[in-house]
Each structure stands twice: as C-alpha cells, then as structure tokens.
C-alpha positions in Angstrom: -7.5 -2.3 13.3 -4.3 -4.5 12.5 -4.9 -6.3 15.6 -8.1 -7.4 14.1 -6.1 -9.7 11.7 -3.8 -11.1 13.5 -6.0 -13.6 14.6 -7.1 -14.7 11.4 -3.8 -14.9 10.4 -2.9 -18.6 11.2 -5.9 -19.6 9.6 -6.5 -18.4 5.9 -4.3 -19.0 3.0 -3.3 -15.1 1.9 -2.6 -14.1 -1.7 1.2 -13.7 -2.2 2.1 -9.8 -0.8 3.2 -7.6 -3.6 6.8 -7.0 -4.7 9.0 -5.5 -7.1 11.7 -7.4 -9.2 15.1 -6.7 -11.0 15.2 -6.5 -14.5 15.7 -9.9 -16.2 19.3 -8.8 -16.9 20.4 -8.5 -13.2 18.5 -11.6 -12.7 20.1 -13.9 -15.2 23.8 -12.4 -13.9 23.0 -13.7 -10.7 21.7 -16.7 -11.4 25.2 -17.6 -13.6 26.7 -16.1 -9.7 25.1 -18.7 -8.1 26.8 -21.8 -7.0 24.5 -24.7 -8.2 24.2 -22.9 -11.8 27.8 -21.7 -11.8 29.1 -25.4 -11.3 26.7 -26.8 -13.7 28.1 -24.8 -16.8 31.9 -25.2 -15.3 31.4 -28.4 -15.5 29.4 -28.7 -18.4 32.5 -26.5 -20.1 34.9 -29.3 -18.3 33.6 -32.5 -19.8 34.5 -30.9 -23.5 35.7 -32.1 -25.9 34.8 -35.5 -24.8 34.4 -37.5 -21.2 34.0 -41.1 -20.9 30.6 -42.0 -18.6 29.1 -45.2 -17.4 25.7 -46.2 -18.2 24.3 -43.5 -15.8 26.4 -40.8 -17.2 28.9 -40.5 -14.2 32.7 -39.8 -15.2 35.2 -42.5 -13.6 36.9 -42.1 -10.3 40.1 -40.3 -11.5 37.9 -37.8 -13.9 35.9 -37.0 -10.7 38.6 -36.7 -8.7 40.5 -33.8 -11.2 37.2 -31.6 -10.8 36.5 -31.7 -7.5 40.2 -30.6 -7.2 40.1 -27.9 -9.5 36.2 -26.5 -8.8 37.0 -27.0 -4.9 33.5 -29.2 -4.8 34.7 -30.8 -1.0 32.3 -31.6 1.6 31.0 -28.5 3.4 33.0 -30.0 6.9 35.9 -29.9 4.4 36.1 -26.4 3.2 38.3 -25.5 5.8 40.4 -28.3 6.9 42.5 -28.7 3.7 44.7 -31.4 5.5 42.1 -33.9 5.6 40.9 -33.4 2.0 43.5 -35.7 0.3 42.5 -38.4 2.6 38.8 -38.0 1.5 39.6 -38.5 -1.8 41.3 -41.5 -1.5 38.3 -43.1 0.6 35.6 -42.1 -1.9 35.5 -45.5 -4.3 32.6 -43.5 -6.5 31.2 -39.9 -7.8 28.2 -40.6 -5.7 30.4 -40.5 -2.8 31.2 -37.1 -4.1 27.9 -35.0 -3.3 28.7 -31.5 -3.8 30.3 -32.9 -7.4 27.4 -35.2 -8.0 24.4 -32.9 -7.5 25.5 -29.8 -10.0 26.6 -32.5 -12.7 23.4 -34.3 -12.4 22.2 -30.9 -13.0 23.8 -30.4 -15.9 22.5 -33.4 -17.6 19.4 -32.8 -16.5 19.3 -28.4 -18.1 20.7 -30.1 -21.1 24.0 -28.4 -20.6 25.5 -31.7 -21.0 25.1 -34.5 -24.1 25.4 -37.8 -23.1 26.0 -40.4 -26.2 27.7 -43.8 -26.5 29.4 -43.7 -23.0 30.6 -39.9 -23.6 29.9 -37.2 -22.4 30.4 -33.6 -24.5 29.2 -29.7 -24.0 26.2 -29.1 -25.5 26.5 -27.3 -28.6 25.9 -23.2 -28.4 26.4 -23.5 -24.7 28.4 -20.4 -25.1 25.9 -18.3 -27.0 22.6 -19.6 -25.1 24.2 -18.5 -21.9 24.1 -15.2 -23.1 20.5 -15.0 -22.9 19.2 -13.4 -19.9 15.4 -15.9 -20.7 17.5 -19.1 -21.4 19.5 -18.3 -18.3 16.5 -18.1 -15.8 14.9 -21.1 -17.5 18.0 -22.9 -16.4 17.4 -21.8 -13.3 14.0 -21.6 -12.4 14.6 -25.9 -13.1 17.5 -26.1 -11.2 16.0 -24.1 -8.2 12.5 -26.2 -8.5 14.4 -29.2 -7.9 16.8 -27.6 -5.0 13.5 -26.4 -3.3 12.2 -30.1 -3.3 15.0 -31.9 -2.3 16.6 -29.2 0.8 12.7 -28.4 2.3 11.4 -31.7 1.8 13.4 -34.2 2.0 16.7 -32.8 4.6 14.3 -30.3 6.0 11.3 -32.1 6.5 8.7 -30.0 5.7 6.4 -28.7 3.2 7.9 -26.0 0.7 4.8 -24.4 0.4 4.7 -22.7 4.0 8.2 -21.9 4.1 8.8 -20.2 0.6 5.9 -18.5 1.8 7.2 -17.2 4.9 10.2 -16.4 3.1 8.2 -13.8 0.5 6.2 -12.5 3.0 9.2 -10.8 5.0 9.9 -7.4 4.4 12.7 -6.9 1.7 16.2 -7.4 3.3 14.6 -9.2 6.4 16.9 -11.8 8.3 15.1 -14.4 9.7 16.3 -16.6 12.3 15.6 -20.8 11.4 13.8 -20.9 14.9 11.0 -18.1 13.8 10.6 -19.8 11.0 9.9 -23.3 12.7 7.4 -22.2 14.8 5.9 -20.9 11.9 6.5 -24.1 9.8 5.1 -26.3 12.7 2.1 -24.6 13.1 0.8 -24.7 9.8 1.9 -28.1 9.4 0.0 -29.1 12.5 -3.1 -27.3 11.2 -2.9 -29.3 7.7 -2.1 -32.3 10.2 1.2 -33.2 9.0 3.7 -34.7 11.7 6.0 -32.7 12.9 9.2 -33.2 15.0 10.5 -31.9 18.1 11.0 -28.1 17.9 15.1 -28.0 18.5 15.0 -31.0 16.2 13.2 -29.7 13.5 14.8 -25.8 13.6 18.6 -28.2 13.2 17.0 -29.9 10.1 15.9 -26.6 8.8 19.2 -25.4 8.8 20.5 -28.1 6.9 17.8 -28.0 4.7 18.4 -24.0 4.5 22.3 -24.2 3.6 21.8 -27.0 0.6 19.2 -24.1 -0.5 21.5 -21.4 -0.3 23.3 -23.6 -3.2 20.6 -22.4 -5.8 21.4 -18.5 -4.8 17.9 -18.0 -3.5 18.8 -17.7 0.1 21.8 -16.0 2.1 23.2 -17.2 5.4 24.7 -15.7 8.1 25.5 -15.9 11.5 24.5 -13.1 13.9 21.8 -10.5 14.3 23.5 -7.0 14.3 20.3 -5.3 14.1 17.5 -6.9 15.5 13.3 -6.2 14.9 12.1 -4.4 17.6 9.0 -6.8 16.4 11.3 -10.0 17.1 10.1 -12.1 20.1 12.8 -11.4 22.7 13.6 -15.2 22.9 14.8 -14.9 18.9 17.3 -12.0 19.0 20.2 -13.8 19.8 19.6 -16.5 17.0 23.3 -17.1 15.8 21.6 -18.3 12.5 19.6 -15.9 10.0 18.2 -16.4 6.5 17.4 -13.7 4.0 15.9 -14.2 0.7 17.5 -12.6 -2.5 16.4 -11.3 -5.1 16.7 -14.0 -7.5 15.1 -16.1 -4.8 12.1 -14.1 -4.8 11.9 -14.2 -8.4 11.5 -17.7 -8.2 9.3 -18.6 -5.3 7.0 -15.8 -7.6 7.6 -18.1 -10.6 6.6 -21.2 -8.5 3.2 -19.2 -7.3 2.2 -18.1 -10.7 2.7 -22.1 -11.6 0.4 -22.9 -8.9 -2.2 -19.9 -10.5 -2.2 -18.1 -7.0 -2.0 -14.5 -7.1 1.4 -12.7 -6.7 1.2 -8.9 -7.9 4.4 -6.9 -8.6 4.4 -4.1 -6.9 4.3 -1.1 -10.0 1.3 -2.8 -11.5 -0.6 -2.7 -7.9 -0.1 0.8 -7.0 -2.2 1.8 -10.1 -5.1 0.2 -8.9 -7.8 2.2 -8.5 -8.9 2.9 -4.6 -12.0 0.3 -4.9 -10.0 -2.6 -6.5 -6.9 -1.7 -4.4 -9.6 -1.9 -0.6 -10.4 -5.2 -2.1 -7.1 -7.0 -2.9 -5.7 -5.3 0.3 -8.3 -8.0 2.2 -6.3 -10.8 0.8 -3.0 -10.6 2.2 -1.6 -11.1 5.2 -1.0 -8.4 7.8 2.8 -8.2 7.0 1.4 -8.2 2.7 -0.8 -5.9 4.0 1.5 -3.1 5.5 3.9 -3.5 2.2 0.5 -3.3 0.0 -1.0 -0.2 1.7 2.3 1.6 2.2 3.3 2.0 -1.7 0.0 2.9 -2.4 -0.5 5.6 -0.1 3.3 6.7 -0.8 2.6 7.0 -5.0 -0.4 9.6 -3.8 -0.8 12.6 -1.7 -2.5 12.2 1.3 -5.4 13.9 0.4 -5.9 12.2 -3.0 -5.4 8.9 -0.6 -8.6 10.1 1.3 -10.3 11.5 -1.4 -10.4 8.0 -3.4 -10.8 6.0 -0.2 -13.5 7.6 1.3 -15.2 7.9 -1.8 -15.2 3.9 -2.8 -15.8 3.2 1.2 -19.2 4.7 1.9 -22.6 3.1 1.5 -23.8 -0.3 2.8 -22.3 -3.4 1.6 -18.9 -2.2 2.4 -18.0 -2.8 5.6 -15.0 -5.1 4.9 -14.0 -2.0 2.8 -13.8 0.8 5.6 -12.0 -2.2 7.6 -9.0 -1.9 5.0 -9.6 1.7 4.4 -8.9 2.8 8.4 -5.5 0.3 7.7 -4.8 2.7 5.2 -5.9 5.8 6.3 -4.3 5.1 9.5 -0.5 5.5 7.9 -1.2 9.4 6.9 -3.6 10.1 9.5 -0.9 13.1 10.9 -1.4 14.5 7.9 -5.0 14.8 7.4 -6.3 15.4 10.3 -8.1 18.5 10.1 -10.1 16.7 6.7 -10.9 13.6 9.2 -12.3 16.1 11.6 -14.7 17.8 8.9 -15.7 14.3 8.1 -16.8 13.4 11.2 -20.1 15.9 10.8 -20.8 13.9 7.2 -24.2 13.1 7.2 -23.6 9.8 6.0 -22.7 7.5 8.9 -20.2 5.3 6.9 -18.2 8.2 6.4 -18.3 9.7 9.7 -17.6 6.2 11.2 -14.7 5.7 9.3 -13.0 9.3 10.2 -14.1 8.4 14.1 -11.8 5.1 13.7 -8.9 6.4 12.4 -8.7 9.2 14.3 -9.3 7.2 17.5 -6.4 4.7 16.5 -4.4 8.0 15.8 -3.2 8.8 19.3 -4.4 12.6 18.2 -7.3 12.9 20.8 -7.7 14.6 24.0 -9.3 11.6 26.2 -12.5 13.8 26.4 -12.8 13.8 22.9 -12.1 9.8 22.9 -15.2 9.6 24.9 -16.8 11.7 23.1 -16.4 10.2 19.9 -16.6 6.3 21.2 -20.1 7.7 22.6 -21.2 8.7 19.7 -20.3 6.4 17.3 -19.3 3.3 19.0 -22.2 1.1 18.3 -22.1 1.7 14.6 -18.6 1.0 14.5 -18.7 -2.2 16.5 -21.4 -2.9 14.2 -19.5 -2.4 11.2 -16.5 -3.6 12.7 -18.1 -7.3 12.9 -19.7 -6.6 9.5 -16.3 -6.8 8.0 -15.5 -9.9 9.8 -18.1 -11.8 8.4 -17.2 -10.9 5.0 -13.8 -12.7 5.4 -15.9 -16.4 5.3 -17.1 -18.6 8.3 -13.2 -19.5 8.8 -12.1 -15.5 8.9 -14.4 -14.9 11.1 -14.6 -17.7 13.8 -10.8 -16.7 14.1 -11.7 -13.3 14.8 -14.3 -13.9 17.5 -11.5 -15.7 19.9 -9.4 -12.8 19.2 -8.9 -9.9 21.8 -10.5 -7.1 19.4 -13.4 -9.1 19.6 -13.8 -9.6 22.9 -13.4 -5.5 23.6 -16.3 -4.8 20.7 -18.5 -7.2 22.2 -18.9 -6.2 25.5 -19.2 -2.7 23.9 -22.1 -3.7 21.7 -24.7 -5.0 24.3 -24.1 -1.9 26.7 -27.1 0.0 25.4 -28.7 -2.3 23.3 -31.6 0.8 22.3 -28.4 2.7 20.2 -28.2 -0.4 17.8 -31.4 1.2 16.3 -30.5 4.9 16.1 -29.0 4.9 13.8 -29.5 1.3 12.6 -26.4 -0.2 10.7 -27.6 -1.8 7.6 -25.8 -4.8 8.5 -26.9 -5.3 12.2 -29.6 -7.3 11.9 -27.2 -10.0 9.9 -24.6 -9.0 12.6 -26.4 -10.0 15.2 -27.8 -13.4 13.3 -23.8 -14.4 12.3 -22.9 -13.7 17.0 -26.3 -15.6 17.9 -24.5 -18.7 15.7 -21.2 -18.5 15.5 -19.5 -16.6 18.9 -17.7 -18.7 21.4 -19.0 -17.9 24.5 -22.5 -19.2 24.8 -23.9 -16.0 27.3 -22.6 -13.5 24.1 -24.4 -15.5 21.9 -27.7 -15.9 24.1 -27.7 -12.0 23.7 -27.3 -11.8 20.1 -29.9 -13.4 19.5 -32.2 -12.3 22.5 -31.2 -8.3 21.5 -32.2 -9.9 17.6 -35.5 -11.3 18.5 -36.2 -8.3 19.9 -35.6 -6.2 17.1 -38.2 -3.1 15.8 -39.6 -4.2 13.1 -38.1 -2.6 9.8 -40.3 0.1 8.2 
C-alpha cells in the first residue's frame, strides 16, 4: 500500500510528521552552545561597561579588531591558516569587512542583548539573570534562528525555506542527508510552484554554502562522509562527501516556525493517544516518510491485538475507504503477529473487514501462492474498488497523482477483467468509482471503459 503514495507525494502539501522534543531545559543549554547565540552574549558581555559606536552602532576598527582576536570570529578560509590572519586584519578598513564579527553583533543589538545610546554601546541590564531562563533563552533564539533561516536559504542558498526546513523535519531522527538529495528535492518543488531554479551542481554548491552559515544558529550539523549509508539512498548519493543532519534544537524551531504559519505539527506523546479513528485520519495527512514515524509509535504504545481491535473496529462500514487504506499501512507493521486473527477475519461477513484482512495479509509475504490466488480471486474486485475509493478521498490533485502511478496501473487492468464481479458483491463506492476513472484517468481506452462498464450498470434496488 505505501507504494500507493508515493506518487502523490510530489504533489500535496503534508501536515508536519510527528516528533518528540527535549525539555525546554536541554533546549535553552543548547541554544547558549550554539555559535550565533554564544557570540551574541560574549559580545554583548564584551562591550561592558561602555563601547564607543558610530551612528549605526558598529565599534571602531581597533575595538573590532581586539574581539575578533580574542572570540577567534576569522573568515571560515581562515580558521586554519593562522599565518595569513594578521594580514587580513590589517586589509579590513571596516567591521563590515568583518562578517563573522558583524553578523552575531548585529544580533545582539537586534535580541536586545546590547543598549545602544549616545554613541555607546553597554550590556543590557540583567543580561546575567535573563540568560538563566530556559523561555527567555529560546526566545532569543527562535529570533536569531528566524533570521539565520532567511538570510543562508534564501538569500546564499537560493531557495525557498519552506521546502527545505521541510525536508529537513521530515527525515527520520539522526538522518544525514547529503546537499545533493536535498536539491533534487528543493528543485522539484520549486519547479512545481514555478520558481527558477539553477543548474543542479550549481545549486547543490550554493546549498552548501547556504547550509554552513545555518549550521551557525546550531540547528544543523555538518559533516563530511557517509559511514553508514540508507540502504534507501539512491546509489548515485552514497558517496556524498557532504551530509546534513538536523538537531534537536533545530527541530524545535522549524516546529516553532510551523505553528507560526498555523500548519499542523503534532508532538509525538500527544499523538499516540489518539484514538484509532482520529489517529486513520491524521495518518492520511502526512507524507509516506511522516507516515511510517506516525504509524510506528502508535502501534508500538499498543499490543498488536488492541492495534487490530481498534483499527478494524473504526475501519469497517461504507464511507471509509480512505480509512482501511491507512489501516492496512498500519496493520501491515504487526501483521507477523496477528496472523491467525487476520485469517478469522477473512470469513467476516462484512466485506470491509474481510477486504481489509485480504490486503494485509497479501502484502505480508505469509501466503502460499495458491492461497494468493485464492484470495486475489475472491476479493480482488472489492479491493481494487476500495483501493480507488480511497484515492478519491485524497482531492482531485491526490488522486490524478495516483492514476499515473504504477499501483494504479496494476488495479486497473485488474478491475475490468470480469466486469459481472463489480456487482456481487457491489462496493458501495463503485458506482462513484467508476464516474471519478470515466473523468479523470489518463489513458483515454481506461476511461472509455469506466464509463461504458458504468452505463451499464444494474439498476440499484
């Protein structure tokens, strides 16, 4: 059934996959950790008791020059070529020469961690004491990082935050993701939204760029080599010397940003208490990898037979096709374990629930290939049915993407075989099935049949 998805994927804007957080505590601890922050209050603690500014609150030249010697702020292609450091900072004839000095004292005015008045610059007062709160710390931050986000994506990386704070949450905890996934990524999407795009080698070097002056906010981590690579990984990705992984504080504020934008982005305790109806239902709304972290803890925080129990119970009836789709996802991740229950189920006299158990025993891998047969035979037609139910109740979008994908194309061919066992039993979405193929499949000789098989049709009693 994942495969269903995948081609919807590209298409639809998901909710935000659900995750769990650090307390506020461990939070705030590593936002003071992180470099942008960490300078900002040195610095902030360095002006004190008084520093002379100009008119746009810049320290002179030899001021400037003392704290980028004593906070080691040189340019990144400096860091490890001390002998050419002292030249630099005889060249530099102002702070704005001095990037990596400029951009966390600018920050510092800006968080109010710095007073500017009458040319001078001072600590602001209780600096000390508000740093010790774990709220005022991430509120510092959380401004900080906004503004880090804007200025590495956008304007050195080139392209829109949005998609690739997105892609960055929606990776597995403790993924590393190499820049060149992550471009092709970015370019689709941006393509779709028709927003130029660069060259892909191009744009995956300004990503980098844009990815290291991110790192400075302590969202992101760096590194250089894949020890372990995803089996998952395109092959062409594996030897990426680049990866980025996002933190913990960094998911804590790409979550902060969603919320701000009112887009849904469950934590992970509050969603495995869902009940099993509400749970089917958000589970449509997240993208396949949101949906494997979504399903997962909520399966794991119940035994397998209360999973099935509260599944199967919320997933029968008509009207709930798109229901059963997420419930054999589900299903499908304890199926080992309940197999005998699954097999009961199949002689349910309601077809829902026998349709169901057939699908997710068929995607087990526990069959004998005569009982494959067996079991396609008998309820193959109500399935493909239902199957195509479910797509429909994703929107016109959600489902055009699934009709060009490969599931479809196997279900279709499946449905029109013997078009006398769409009536017996009949689905209580077929009729509409077969109105939504007659109007909206891609290839025109599918679509002919829909709605030849639908004219057709005994009339209901």
């Amino acid at each position: 059934m994942s495969s269903q998805h995948s081609g919807a994927s590209a298409r639809r804007r998901f909710s935000a996959r659900p995750v769990s957080l650090r307390s506020h505590t461990e939070l705030a601890r590593a936002a003071l950790e992180s470099p942008l922050l960490s300078t900002a209050l040195e610095l902030a603690d360095w002006c004190g008791p008084i520093t002379d500014v100009d008119v746009d609150g810049l320290p002179d030249l030899h001021d400037t020059r003392n704290a980028i010697r004593r906070f080691g702020l040189w340019p990144r292609h400096l860091c490890r070529d001390p002998r050419r450091r002292d030249d630099w900072l005889r060249r530099i004839s102002s702070p704005r020469q001095a990037h990596r000095f400029l951009h966390p004292w600018r920050t510092a005015l800006r968080l109010g961690l710095v007073e500017c008045e009458t040319a001078q610059a001072r600590p602001a007062p209780g600096l000390g004491r508000r740093m010790r709160s774990s709220e005022q710390v991430l509120r510092w931050w959380m401004l900080s990082f906004r503004e880090c986000v804007d200025r590495s994506l956008r304007e050195v990386a080139g392209v829109e935050p949005d998609t690739a704070l997105s892609r960055l949450y929606e990776s597995p905890d403790g993924a590393r993701i190499p820049p060149r996934m992550m471009t092709h990524e970015v370019m689709t999407a941006q393509e779709e939204s028709y927003l130029p795009m660069s060259c892909p080698g191009r744009s995956t070097g300004r990503l980098a760029r844009g990815l290291r002056e991110l790192r400075d906010s302590g969202a992101v981590e760096l590194g250089h080599g894949l020890t372990a690579p995803s089996r998952d990984m395109p092959r062409d990705h594996r030897n990426d010397p680049l990866w980025v992984e996002l933190t913990a504080l960094g998911r804590y504020g790409i979550r902060q940003i969603l919320l701000s934008q009112r887009r849904s982005a469950p934590l992970l305790g509050e969603f495995v208490r869902l009940d099993a109806g509400a749970f089917l239902d958000a589970l449509a709304s997240f993208s396949p990898d949101g949906q494997l972290v979504a399903l997962t803890s909520w399966s794991d925080a119940r035994t397998p037979e209360e999973t099935l129990r509260e599944i199967v119970a919320v997933s029968a009836g008509p009207g709930r096709a798109l229901r059963r789709w997420n419930a054999a996802l589900t299903l499908g991740t304890t199926s080992s374990r309940i197999e005998p229950r699954l097999r009961r189920l199949l002689d349910e006299r309601d077809p829902t629930v026998a349709s169901l158990a057939s699908v997710v025993l068929l995607a087990s891998q526990m069959l004998s290939e005569q009982e494959r047969r067996t079991l396609t035979a008998r309820f193959g037609h109500w399935t493909a049915i239902d199957v195509f139910a479910a797509a429909t109740a994703l929107g016109e979008t959600g489902l055009r993407s699934f009709l060009v994908s490969e599931a479809a194309e196997g279900i279709d061919r499946h449905l029109f075989d013997d078009v006398h066992r769409l009536w017996a039993p009949e689905h209580p979405d077929t009729r509409e099935v077969l109105r939504v193929l007659g109007r909206y499949h891609p290839d025109p000789s599918v679509a002919a049949r829909a709605r030849a098989v639908r004219a057709r049709a005994p009339h209901p009693p």
